[in-house]
N, C-alpha and C positions, 0 to 999 in steps of 0.2 A: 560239449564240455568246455568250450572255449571260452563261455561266459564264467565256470567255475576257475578259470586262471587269474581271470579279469579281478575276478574278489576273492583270492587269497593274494594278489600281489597289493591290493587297494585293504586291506587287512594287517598285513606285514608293515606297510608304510605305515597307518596307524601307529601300531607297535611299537616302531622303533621312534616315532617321534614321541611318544610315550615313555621309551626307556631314556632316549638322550636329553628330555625335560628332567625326570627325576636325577639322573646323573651328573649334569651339569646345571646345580640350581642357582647355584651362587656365581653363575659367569655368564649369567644375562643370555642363557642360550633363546633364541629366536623361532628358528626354524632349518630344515636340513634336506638338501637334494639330495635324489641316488643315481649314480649313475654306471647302469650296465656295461661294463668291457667283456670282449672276448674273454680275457684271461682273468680278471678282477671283478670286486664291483668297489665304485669309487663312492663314497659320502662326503658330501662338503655340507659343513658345519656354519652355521652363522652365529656371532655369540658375540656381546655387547664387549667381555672382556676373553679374549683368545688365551693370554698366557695364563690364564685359571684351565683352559680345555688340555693347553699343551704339558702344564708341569713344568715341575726342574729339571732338565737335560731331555725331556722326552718324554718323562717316567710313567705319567697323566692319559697320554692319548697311546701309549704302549698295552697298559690296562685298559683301556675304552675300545681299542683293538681287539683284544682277546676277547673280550667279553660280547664284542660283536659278535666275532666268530661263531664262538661257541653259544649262541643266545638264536643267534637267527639263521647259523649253517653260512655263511657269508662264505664265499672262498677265495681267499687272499686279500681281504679287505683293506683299502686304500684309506685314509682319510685326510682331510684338508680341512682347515678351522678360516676364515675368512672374517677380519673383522667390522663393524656394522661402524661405518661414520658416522652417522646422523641415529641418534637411538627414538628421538622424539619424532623420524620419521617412518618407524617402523610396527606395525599395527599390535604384533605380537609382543614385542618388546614393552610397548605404550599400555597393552591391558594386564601386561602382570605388574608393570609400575602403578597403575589405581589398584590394581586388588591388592597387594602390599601394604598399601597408603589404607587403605578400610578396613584394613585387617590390625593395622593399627592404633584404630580408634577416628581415621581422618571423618570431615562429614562430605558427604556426596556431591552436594554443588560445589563445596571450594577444591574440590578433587578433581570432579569435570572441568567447571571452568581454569583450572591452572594448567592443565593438560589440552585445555581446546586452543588457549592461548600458546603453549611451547609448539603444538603442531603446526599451528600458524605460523610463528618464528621462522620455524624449520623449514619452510615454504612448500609447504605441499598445495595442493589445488582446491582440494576440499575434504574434509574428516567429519564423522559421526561419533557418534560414545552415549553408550545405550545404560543405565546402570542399574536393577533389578530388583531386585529383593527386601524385605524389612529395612527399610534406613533410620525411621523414626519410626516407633509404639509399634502395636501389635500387626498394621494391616500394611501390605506387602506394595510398593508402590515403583515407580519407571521413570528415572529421570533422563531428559533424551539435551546433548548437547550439540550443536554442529556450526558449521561455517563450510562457506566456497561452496564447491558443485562436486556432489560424489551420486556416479551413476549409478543404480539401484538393478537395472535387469541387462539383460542383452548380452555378447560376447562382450562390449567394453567392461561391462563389471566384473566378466571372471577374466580378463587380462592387465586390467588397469589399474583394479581396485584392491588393496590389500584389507586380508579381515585378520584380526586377531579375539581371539573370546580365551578369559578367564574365570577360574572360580574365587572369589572371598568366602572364607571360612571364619563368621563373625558371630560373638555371643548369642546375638535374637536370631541368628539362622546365615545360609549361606547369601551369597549376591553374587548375580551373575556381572560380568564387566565384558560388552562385544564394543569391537573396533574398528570403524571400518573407514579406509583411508586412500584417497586416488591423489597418487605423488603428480601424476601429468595429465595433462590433456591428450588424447592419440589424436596424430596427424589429419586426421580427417576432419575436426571437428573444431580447428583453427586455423584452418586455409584459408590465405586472405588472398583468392585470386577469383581473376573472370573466367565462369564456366562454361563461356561461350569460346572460350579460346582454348578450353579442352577437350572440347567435343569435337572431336576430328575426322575429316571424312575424305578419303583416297580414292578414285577410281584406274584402276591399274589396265589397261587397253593394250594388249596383247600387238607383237608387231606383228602377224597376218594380219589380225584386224585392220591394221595403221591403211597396209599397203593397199587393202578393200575397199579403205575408205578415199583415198585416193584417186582410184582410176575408175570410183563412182560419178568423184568431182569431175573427172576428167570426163566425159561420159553430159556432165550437166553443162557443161562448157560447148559441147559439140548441141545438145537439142535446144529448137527452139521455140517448142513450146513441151505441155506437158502430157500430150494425149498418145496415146499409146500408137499409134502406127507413128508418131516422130518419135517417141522414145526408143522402140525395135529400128528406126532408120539410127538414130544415136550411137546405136550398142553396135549396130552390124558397123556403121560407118569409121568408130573409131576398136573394131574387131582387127585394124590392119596395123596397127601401134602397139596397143593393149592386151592383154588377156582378159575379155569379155564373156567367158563364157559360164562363170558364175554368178555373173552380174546379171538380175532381174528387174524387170520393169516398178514392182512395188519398191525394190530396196530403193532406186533412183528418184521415182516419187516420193519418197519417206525423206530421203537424204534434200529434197526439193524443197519441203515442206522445212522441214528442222531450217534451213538457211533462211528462208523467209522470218521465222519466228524470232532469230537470233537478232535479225537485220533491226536495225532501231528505223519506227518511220518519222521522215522526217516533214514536218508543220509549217507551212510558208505564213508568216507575220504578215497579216494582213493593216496597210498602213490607215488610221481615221482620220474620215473626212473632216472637212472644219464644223459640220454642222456638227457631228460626232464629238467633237473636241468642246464645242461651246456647251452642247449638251453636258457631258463632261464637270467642264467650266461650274457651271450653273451644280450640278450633282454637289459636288466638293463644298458649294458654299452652304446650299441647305443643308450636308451633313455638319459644315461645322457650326450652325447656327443651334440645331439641333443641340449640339457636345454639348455646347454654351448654357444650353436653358436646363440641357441633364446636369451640368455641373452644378449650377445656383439650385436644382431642386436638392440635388445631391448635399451641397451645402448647409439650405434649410435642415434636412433632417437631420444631419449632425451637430447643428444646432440644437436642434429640440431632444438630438438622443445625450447631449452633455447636460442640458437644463434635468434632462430626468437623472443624470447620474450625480447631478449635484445633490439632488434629494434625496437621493437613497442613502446618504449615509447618515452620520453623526450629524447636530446643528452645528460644532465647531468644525469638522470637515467642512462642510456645506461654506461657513464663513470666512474658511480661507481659501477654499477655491474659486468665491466671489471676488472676493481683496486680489485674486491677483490675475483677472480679470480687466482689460482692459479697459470697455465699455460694459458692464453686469448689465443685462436686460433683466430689471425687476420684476416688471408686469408677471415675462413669460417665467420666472421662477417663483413667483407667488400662486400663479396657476397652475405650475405642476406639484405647488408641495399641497395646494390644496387637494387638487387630484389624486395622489399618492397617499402620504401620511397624515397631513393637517394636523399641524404641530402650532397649537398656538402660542406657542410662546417665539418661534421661526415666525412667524405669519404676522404675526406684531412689528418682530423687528424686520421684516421686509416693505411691511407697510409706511413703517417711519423712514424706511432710506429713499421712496418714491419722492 
């Protein structure tokens, strides 16, 4: 029966944000927490204009008290009215402000768009506005308006994202208005740092370990090689200092080993001969002769990939990228415009500047 609790308290909430819309219409009510006390249950009220919720001395939320009470069984009900800074940042607030506006004759795009624009002011991260129903003639159509980045599924969207949906009650029929609006980015998903300096890694080496490791080394200090009758001469030999008696022949080998691996080896520079040197000598010059003849091929084809790109355009591009040209090689741009496009009226006047 546990799930039947679950949906008469998801029932109740309903309700009562039901009754506290129609009750407080005209003071921009939003939306409403509840919150359970031992001895109470608290409601906090969000509402664009608070002193419409409170009344004159009280009188307001004294009536919206009792009527809690007695509406929903509430017992000793608290309440708290909270008012909304920013109303163009509030999704609830923003869809009953276009259903109002179409309800009294506004039209759909200048409604979306003047409302996508105030959310933007307002600086939220990103807003949608969905708007529904007959707007013009007979057939029912979906105007969709948005800006920034508003996440659509996951837990960021039911944490981050506010929705609001209202009804327009308009002569050719009703219109739906949904709103949905992400005020911030969550921390996760604007971290501007290195994720290699958060990946972190501890090995925490117990102090028996420590003292193990120790009087292993000690142990590797005394043998002098690594074959098992000098290793058991090792153990017994430094058995007179030590406590050697959980020390085994593998662990000292292992410990043998890991030191080795750690050990960097080290490369004796071997110094060249002269013949080596001249060899050398000689290497360094054929490569740079080499560079040499790669450069001027290199050259050439940047030559002939400019001759092509003179051609590919306009004939007055083409003539002012001749004109400021130092030396213009006519030949080779008369044969790539032949090649290419074969513009004769270019081809003429290439012919006359030879």
């Amino acid at each position: 029966m546990q799930e039947k609790k679950f949906i008469q308290k998801g029932a109740r909430k309903v309700r009562l944000h039901e009754f506290l819309e129609e009750e407080l219409e005209g003071a921009g009510y939003s939306h409403a927490d509840l919150v359970r006390t031992p001895t109470s249950a608290k409601i906090v009220i969000y509402a664009q204009r608070p002193g419409l919720v409170i009344g004159r001395g009280g009188s307001r939320i004294k009536e919206l008290t009792a009527d809690l009470e007695e509406e929903f069984d509430f017992d000793n009900p608290q309440i708290e009215v909270n008012e909304i800074e920013e109303p163009d940042a509030d999704a609830e607030v923003v869809a009953k402000s276009i259903a109002n506006w179409l309800e009294k004759g506004g039209h759909a795009k200048r409604v979306g768009y003047t409302y996508i624009r105030r959310m933007k002011e307002a600086g939220v991260t990103g807003a949608e506005v969905e708007i529904t129903g007959k707007l013009s003639g007979n057939r029912g159509r979906t105007e969709k308006f948005s800006f920034g980045y508003v996440k659509r599924c996951g837990n960021t969207s039911k944490e981050n994202v506010d929705k609001g949906y209202e009804l327009a009650r308009t002569k050719p029929g009703a219109i739906g208005v949904k709103v949905r609006m992400m005020k911030e980015m969550p921390d996760f998903m604007h971290r501007d740092v290195d994720v290699s300096e958060e990946i972190l890694h501890e090995s925490e080496v117990s102090e028996e370990s420590q003292i193990k490791s120790d009087r292993i080394q000690q142990v590797l200090e005394e043998a002098e090689s690594m074959t098992s009758s000098e290793l058991e001469r090792a153990i017994e030999e430094k058995a007179e200092t030590i406590e050697t008696g959980d020390i085994s022949k593998e662990e000292v080998r292992e410990a043998f080993e890991a030191r080795e691996e750690s050990e960097p080896e080290e490369v004796e520079a071997e110094e060249p001969e002269e013949s080596e040197s001249e060899e050398a000598s000689s290497e360094e010059q054929s490569s740079e002769e080499e560079e040499d003849t790669e450069d001027s091929s290199e050259q050439e084809e940047t030559e002939e990939t400019d001759v092509e790109e003179i051609v590919s355009g306009t004939i007055s591009d083409a003539k002012d990228a001749i004109s400021e040209m130092e030396d213009p090689d006519y030949g080779a741009i008369l044969q790539a415009e032949k090649a290419n496009k074969n513009r004769t009226t270019f081809i003429d006047w290439l012919e006359s500047q030879q």
